[in-house]
C-alpha positions in Angstrom: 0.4 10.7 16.4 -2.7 10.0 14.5 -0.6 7.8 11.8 1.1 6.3 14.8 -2.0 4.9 16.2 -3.3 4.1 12.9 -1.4 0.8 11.9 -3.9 -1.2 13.8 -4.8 -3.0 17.0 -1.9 -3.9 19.6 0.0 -7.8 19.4 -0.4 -9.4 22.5 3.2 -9.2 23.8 6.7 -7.6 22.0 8.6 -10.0 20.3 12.3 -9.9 19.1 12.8 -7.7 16.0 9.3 -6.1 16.6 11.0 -3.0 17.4 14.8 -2.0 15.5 16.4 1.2 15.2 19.0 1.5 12.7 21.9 4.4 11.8 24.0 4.2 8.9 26.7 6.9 7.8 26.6 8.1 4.4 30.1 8.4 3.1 31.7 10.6 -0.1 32.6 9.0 -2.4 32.8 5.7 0.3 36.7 7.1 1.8 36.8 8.2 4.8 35.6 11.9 5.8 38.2 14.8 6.4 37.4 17.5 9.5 34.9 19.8 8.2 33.3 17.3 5.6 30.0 17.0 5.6 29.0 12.8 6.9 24.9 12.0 6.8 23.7 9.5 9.3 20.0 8.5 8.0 18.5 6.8 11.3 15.3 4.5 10.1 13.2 2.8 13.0 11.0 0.4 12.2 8.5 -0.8 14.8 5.6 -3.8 14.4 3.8 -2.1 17.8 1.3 0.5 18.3 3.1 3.5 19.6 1.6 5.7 21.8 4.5 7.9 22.6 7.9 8.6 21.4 11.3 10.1 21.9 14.6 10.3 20.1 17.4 10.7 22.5 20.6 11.8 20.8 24.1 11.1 21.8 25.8 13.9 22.4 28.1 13.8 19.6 31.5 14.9 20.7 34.0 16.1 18.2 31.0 16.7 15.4 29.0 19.9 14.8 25.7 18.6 13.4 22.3 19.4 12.4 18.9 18.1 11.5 18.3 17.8 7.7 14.3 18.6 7.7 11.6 16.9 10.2 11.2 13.5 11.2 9.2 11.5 8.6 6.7 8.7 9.4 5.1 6.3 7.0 4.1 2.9 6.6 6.5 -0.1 5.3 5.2 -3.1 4.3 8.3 -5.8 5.6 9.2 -8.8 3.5 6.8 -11.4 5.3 4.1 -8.9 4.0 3.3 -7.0 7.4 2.8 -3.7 7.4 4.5 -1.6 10.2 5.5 2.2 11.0 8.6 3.6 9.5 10.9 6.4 10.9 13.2 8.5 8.9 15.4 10.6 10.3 18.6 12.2 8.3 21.5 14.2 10.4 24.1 16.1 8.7 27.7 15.9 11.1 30.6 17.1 10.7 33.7 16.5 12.3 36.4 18.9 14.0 39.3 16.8 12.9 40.8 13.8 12.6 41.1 11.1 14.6 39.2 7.6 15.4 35.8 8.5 16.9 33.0 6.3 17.7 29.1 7.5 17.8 27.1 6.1 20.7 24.2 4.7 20.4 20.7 7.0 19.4 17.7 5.6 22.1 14.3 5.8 20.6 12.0 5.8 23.7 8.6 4.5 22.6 5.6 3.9 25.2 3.6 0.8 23.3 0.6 -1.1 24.2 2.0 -4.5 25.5 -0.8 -6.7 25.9 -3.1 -4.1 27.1 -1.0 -2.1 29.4 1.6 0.7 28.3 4.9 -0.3 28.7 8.1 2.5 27.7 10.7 0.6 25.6 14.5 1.9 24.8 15.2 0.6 21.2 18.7 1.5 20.4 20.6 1.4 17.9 24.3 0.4 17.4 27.3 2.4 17.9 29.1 3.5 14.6 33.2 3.7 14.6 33.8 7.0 12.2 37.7 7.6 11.2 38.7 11.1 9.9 41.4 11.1 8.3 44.2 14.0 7.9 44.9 16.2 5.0 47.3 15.0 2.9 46.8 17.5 0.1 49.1 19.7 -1.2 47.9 23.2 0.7 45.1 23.9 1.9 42.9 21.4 3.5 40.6 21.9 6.5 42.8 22.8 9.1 44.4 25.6 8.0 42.5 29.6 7.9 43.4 30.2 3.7 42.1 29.2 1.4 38.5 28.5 2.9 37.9 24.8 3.2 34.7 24.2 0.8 33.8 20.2 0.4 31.2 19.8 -1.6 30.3 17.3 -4.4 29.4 20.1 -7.3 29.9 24.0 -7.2 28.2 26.2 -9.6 29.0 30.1 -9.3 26.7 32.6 -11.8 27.1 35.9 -12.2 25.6 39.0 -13.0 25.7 42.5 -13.7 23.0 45.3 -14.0 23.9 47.4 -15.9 27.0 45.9 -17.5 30.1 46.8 -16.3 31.2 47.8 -19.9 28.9 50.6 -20.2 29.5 52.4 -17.2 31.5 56.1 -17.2 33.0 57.9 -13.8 30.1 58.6 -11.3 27.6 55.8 -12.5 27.3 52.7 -10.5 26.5 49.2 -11.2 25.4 45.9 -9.0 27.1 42.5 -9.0 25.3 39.9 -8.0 27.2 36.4 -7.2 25.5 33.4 -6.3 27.6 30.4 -4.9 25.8 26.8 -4.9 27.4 23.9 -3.6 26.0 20.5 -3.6 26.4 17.8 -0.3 27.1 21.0 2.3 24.8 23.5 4.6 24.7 27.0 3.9 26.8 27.8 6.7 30.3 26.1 5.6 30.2 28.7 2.5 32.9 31.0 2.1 32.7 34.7 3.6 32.2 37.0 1.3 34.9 37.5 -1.8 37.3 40.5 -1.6 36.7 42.8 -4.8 39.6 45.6 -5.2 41.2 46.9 -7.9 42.4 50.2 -8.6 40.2 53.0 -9.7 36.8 51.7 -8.7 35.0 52.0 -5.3 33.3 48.8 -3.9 30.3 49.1 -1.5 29.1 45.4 0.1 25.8 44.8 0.2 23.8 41.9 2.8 25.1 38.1 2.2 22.2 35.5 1.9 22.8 32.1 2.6 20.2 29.4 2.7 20.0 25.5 2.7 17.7 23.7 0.3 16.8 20.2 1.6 16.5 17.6 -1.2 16.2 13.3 -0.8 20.1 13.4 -2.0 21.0 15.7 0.5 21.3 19.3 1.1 22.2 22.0 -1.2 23.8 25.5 0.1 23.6 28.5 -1.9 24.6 32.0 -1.1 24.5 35.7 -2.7 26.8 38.4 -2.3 26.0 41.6 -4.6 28.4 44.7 -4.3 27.7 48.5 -5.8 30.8 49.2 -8.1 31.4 52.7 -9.2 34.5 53.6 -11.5 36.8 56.2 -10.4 38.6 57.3 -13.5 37.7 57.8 -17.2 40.0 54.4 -18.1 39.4 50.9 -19.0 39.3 48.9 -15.5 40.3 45.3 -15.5 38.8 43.3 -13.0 40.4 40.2 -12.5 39.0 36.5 -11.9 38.8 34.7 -8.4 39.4 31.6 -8.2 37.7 29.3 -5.0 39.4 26.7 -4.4 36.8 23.4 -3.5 37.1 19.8 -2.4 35.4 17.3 -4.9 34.2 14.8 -2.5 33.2 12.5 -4.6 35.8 12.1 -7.1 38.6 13.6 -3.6 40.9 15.8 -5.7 40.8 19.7 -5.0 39.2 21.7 -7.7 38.7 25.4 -8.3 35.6 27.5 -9.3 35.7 31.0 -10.8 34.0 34.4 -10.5 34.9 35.1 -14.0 36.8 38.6 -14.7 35.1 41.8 -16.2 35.9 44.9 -17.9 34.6 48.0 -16.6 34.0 51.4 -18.7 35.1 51.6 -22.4 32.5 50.0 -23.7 29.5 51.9 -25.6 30.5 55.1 -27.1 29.6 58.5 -25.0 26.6 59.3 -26.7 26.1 62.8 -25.7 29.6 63.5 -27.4 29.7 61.0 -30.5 26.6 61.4 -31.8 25.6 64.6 -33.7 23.3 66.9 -32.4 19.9 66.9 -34.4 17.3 69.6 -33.7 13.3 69.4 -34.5 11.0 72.1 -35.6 8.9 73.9 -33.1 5.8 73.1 -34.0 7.2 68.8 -33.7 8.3 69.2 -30.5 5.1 70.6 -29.6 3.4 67.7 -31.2 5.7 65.3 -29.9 4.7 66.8 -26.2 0.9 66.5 -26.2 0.8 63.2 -27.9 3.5 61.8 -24.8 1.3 63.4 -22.4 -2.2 61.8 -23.9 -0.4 58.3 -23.6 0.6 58.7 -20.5 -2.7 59.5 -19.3 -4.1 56.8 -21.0 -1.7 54.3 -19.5 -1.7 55.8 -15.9 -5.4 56.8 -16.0 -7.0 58.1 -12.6 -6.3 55.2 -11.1 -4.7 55.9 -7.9 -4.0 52.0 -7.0 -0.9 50.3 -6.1 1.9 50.6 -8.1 2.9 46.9 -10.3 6.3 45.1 -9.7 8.4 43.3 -12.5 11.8 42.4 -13.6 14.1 44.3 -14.9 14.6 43.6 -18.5 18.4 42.6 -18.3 16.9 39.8 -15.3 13.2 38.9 -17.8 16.3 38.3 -20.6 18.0 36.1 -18.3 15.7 33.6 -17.7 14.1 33.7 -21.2 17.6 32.8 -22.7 17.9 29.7 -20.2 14.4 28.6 -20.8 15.0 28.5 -24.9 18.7 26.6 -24.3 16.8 24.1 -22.3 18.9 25.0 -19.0 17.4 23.9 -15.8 20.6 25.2 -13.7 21.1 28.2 -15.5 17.7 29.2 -14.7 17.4 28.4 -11.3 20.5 30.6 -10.5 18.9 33.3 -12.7 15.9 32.9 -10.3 17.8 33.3 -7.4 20.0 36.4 -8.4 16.4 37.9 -9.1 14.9 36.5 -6.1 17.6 37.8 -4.1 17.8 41.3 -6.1 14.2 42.3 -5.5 12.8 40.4 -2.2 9.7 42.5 -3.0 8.9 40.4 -6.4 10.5 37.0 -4.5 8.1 37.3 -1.1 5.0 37.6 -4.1 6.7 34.5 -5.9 6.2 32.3 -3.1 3.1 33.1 -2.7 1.5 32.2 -6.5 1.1 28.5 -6.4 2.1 28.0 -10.0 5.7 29.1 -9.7 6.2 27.2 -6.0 5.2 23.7 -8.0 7.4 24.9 -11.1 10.5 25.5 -8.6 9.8 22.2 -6.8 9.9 20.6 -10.3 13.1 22.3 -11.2 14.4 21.5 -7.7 14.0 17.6 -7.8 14.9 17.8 -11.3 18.0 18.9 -10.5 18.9 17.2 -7.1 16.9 14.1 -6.8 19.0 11.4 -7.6 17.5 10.3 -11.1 15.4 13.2 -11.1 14.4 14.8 -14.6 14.5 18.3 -15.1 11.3 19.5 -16.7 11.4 20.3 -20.3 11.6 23.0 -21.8 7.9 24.0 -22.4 8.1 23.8 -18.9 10.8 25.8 -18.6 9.5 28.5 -20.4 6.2 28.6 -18.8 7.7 28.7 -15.7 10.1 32.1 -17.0 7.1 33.8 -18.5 5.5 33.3 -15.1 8.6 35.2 -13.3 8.5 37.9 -15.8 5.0 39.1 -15.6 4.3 42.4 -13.5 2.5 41.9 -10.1 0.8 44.5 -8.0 2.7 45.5 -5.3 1.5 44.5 -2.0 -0.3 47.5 0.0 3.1 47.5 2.7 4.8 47.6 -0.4 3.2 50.3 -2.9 6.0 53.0 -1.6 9.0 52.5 -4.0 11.0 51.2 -2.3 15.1 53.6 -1.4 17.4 51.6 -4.1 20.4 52.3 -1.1 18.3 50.7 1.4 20.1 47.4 1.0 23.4 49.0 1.9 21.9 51.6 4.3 20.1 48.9 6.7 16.3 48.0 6.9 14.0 51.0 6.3 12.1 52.4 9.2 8.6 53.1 9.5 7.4 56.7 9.0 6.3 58.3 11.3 
């Protein structure tokens, strides 16, 4: 309100154009939209009066599901015969049930101005906008039917991870997969459900699905993270295959496919406690060895009863080291995320340290801002050594925290 009332002292009466409200529609790839694609309508006011109050009434927007990208954003615009006047930017994501010819009625931007000295409310509408949705003409698929999942999107990425690898495992020892899905031009909601992982000889327990939107000036950006336990069964080689997810390109409107790539699990590292031959040491070594283990750990535990640190795992610090030295701005973002989303501990202290918030917003518009630049890769690794380092735990926190607690449900306060 304080920028509304800013612009400067009221005209003496409203004039034609003085107040204009304006929504275009945003279209992939400029074809019309299938059901379930994603549209943007980017609503921009722009108004030569002193507003005292304001409303946006929205239509009600039959036939579309739809939400707001963000919060309403006011600044100043200077027009082409050199005025200055208050701007309104508004950007709704809609997206249609199916097809068919629809038309969206007018948005009403109710404004009370200062006409001449007295307030007057004005309705400045804008026009209505005919939206066709076409039918699927694809071969399978498409949005109307339950499989495969109907993904439209203009880039998917899928990373994923193991810790330890799969390779190295033996019958009783477990594992976590971590997937991360990112899809470009959609909210985090039109993700696919979770993948189905089943093979024989292996037991699969599901951990929590994150999903979250990322608002950027090109659009949105959905990303979600499904992580399972695997444990192997038997004492055999495991294949697991590949699955494939089928996606939309809606910019270049051909079907595509992404890939959760396959893995082998066991028969990878030899059994040490059988291969290798047992060595013994003299007495008086061991001994030696002992006290000189228990002297360091003194000296690196100390008296100190403080809190206990938090870091990385070295598998995750190796991870974003390696995409920091190839120069790989996506790479390490999705390492970020399988991290942030693998210890929510270390990820709630991350977005608190100032440093890594502006190196993530860097990356972010880098990567998503239309003719952003990535930063380089000094900034790249700066911004990895800064994930890597060990932070004290918070003092909620200093208990370590039940590594089954993710599958188990949230832990409960003692009592």
């Amino acid at each position: 309100m304080l920028l509304i009332g800013s612009i400067g002292t009221a005209r003496a009466e409203i004039e034609p154009g003085d107040l204009t409200l304006t929504v275009t529609p945003e279209l992939n790839g400029g074809a019309a939209p299938y059901a379930r694609e994603m549209v943007l309508l980017r609503i921009h006011g722009v108004y030569r009066q002193q507003i005292l109050l304001e409303e946006m009434i929205q239509p009600t927007l039959a036939n579309f599901s739809w939400t707001q990208l963000g919060r309403d954003r006011w600044s100043r615009e200077r027009l082409p015969d050199g005025q200055v006047a208050l701007a309104l930017d508004r950007v709704i994501a809609v997206f249609p049930h199916h097809a068919g010819d629809f038309t969206i009625d007018p948005f009403v931007h109710r404004v009370t101005v200062n006409d001449a000295g007295a307030r007057r409310v004005v309705d400045v509408r804008s026009a209505p906008i005919r939206l066709p949705v076409a039918p699927w003409t694809g071969k399978g698929g498409g949005p109307e039917v339950k499989e495969p999942w109907w993904l439209p999107a203009r880039d998917v990425t899928i990373t994923d991870s193991w810790s330890p690898d799969p390779e190295t495992l033996k019958i009783g020892e477990s594992a976590r997969r971590i997937v991360t899905i990112e899809a470009a031009g959609l909210v985090a909601e039109g993700l696919p459900p979770r993948p189905v992982m089943r093979t024989r000889g292996i037991l699969t327990f599901a951990g929590p699905v994150t999903r979250e939107t990322i608002i950027t000036p090109t659009g949105p950006v959905a990303r979600a993270t499904y992580q399972w336990d695997v444990r192997p069964a038997i004492g055999e080689i495991i294949p697991l295959d590949a699955i494939g997810i089928p996606w939309f390109d809606t910019v270049s409107r051909t079907m595509r496919e992404a890939e959760i790539p396959a893995r082998q699990i066991g028969g990878g590292l030899p059994d040490q406690e059988r291969d290798a031959a047992p060595t013994r040491a003299a007495p008086w070594v061991a001994a030696a060895a002992g006290l000189a283990a228990f002297g360091l750990g003194l000296a690196l535990v100390g008296v100190s009863t403080g809190r206990p640190r938090l870091r990385l795992d070295a598998a995750r610090r190796r991870a974003l080291a390696r995409a920091a030295e190839a120069g790989d701005a996506r790479a390490l973002r999705a390492a970020y995320a399988e991290s942030a989303g693998a210890e929510p501990a270390l990820a709630r202290l991350w977005r608190e340290d100032a440093e890594i918030v502006r190196g993530l917003a860097a990356l972010d518009a880098g990567l998503y801002a239309q003719g952003g630049a990535a930063p380089d890769r000094a900034g790249l690794r700066a911004l990895a050594r800064t994930l890597a380092r060990s932070r004290k735990a918070p003092a909620a926190t200093a208990a370590r925290p039940d590594p089954l607690l993710p599958l188990d449900g949230p832990a409960r306060p003692a009592r």
